[in-house]
C-alpha positions as MATLAB code, in Angstrom:
seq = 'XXXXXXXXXXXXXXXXXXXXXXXXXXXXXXXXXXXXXXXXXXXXXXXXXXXXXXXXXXXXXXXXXXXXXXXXXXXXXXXXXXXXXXXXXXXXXXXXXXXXXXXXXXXXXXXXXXXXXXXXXXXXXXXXXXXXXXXXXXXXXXXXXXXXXXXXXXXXXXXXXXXXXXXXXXXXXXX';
ca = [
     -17.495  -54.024   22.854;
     -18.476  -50.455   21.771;
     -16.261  -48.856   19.010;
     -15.319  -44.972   20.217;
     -14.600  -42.826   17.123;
     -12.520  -39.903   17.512;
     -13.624  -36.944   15.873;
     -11.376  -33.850   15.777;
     -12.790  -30.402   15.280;
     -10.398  -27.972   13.588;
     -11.810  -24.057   13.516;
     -11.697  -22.720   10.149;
      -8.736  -20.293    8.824;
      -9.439  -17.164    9.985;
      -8.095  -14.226    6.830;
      -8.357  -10.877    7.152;
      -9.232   -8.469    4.705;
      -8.294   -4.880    5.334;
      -9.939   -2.308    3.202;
      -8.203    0.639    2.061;
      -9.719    3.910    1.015;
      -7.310    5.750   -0.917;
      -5.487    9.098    0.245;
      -6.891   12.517   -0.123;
      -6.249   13.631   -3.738;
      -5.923   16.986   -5.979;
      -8.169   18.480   -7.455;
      -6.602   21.370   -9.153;
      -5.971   19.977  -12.132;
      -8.098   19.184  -15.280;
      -6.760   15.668  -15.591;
      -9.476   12.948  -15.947;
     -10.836   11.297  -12.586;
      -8.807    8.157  -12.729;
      -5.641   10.566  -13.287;
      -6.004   12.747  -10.351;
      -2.699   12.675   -7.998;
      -2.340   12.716   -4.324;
      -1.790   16.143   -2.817;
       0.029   16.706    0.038;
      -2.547   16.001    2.533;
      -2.733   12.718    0.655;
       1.266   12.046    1.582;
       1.088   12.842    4.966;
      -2.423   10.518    5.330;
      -0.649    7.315    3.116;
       2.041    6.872    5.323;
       0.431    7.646    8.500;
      -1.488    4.060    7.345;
       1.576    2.304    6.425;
       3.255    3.329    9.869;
       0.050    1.966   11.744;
       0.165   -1.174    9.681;
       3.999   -1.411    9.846;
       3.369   -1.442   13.904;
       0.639   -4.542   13.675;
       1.606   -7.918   14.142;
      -0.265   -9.765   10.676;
       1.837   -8.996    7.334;
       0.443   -8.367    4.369;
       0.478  -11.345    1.692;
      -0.576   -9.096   -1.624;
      -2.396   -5.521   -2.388;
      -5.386   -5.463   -4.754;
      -5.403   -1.961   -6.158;
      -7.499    0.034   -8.189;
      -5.887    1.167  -11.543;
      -6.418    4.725  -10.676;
      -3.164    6.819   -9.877;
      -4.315    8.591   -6.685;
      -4.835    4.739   -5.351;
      -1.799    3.706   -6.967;
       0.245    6.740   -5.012;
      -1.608    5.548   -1.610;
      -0.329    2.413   -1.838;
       3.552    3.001   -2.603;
       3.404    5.514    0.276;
       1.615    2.966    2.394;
       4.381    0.125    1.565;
       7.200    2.042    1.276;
       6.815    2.147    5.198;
       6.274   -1.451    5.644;
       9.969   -2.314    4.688;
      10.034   -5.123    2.371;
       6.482   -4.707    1.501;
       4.117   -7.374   -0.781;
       3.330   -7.968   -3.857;
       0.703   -5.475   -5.604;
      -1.363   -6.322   -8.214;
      -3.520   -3.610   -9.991;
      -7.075   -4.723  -10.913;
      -9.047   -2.619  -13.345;
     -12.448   -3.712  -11.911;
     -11.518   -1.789   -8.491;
     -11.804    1.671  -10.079;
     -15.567    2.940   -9.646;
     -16.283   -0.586   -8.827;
     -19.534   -2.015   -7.638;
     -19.837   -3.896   -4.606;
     -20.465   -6.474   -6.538;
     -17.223   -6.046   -8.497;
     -15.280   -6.094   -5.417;
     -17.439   -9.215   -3.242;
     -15.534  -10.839   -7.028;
     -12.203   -9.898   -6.189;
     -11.900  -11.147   -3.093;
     -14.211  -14.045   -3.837;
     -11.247  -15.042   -6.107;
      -8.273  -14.303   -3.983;
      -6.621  -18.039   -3.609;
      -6.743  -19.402    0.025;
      -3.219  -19.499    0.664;
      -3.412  -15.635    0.890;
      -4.252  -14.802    4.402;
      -3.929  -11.077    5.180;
      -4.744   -8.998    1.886;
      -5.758   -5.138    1.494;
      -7.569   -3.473   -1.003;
      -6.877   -0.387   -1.911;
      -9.631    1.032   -3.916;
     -12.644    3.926   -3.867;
     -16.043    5.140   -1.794;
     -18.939    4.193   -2.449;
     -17.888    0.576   -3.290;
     -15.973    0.129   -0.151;
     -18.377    1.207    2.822;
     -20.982   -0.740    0.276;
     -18.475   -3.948    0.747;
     -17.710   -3.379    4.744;
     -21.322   -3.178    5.585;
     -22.263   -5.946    2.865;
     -19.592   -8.753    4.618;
     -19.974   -7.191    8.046;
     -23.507   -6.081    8.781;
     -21.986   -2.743    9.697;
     -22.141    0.407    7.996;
     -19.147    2.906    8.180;
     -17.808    5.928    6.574;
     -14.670    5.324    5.362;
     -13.302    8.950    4.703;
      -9.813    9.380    2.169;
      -6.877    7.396    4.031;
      -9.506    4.990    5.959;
      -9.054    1.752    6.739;
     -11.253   -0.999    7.687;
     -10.264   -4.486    9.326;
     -12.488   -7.341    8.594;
     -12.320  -10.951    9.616;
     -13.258  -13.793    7.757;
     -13.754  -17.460    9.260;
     -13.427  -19.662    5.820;
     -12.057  -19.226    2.455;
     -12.342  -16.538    0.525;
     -14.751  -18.071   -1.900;
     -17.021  -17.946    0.843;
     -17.028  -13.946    1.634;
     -20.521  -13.242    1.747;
     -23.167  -11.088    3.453;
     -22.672  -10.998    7.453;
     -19.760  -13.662    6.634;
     -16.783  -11.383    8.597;
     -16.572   -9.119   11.797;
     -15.407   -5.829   11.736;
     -12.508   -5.099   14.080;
     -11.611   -1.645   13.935;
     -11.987    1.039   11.329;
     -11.402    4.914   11.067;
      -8.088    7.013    9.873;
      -4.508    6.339   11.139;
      -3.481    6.271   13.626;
      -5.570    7.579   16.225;
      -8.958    6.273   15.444;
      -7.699    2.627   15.018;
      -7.885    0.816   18.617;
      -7.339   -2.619   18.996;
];
């Protein structure tokens, strides 16, 4: 008698990685680059994202953002709409980073993490959207960009995600 083996095929977890430009900032001041504040463009833009992500059905297990203050400004706008919003951690490497620099933060992001942004600057970001997507966009100040991975995050690598939807909330984001 012939022995039948089962074999079940699961689909990998599917994480999604949504990629933050950071909101229009001031430059009237004289303050150093990684100083510069939000002005009040930059408000209005910030939370305009965190409504649109508020209204999405995915929360958000942790930020990654850059050290620098305009980022830091986008991001407690863009939370401070999402309620009880998640944990942020700041990562030096995200300011004037590299694509490389950022393909290592989210190469390192543990797999129990399933929806994370990044909240961070141009040109690294469009480099790291059209590096794990294929696709190049512009990400202009208060852009976002919604990629899906199949995998773990280890495993983010060139043409490794699809790109869902990107452009400026809330109007140029159509699911």
């Amino acid at each position: 008698m012939a022995r039948v083996q089962t074999v079940v095929m699961t689909a990998p977890i599917e994480r999604t990685l949504l990629v933050l430009r950071h909101a229009k900032s001031d430059w009237s001041g004289g303050e150093a680059d990684i100083d510069r504040t939000l002005n009040p463009r930059g408000h209005r833009q910030a939370r305009d994202v965190g409504s649109w992500l508020a209204g999405q059905s995915s929360s958000i297990d942790i930020a990654i953002v850059s050290p620098a203050t305009r980022a830091r400004a986008t991001w407690a706008l863009v939370s401070a709409e999402l309620g009880d919003g998640p944990e942020a951690r700041v990562d030096e490497r995200a300011y004037a980073a590299s694509v490389a620099d950022l393909l290592a933060i989210v190469r390192e992001l543990p797999d129990e993490l399933r929806t994370v942004i990044l909240v961070a600057h141009n040109p690294g970001l469009e480099d790291l959207v059209a590096l794990l997507s294929g696709e190049s966009i512009t990400l202009p100040t208060s852009a976002l960009a919604v990629l899906r991975l199949a995998g773990s995050w280890a495993e983010a690598a060139p043409s490794t995600a699809s790109l869902r939807t990107s452009g400026r909330p809330p109007a140029a984001l159509l699911d």
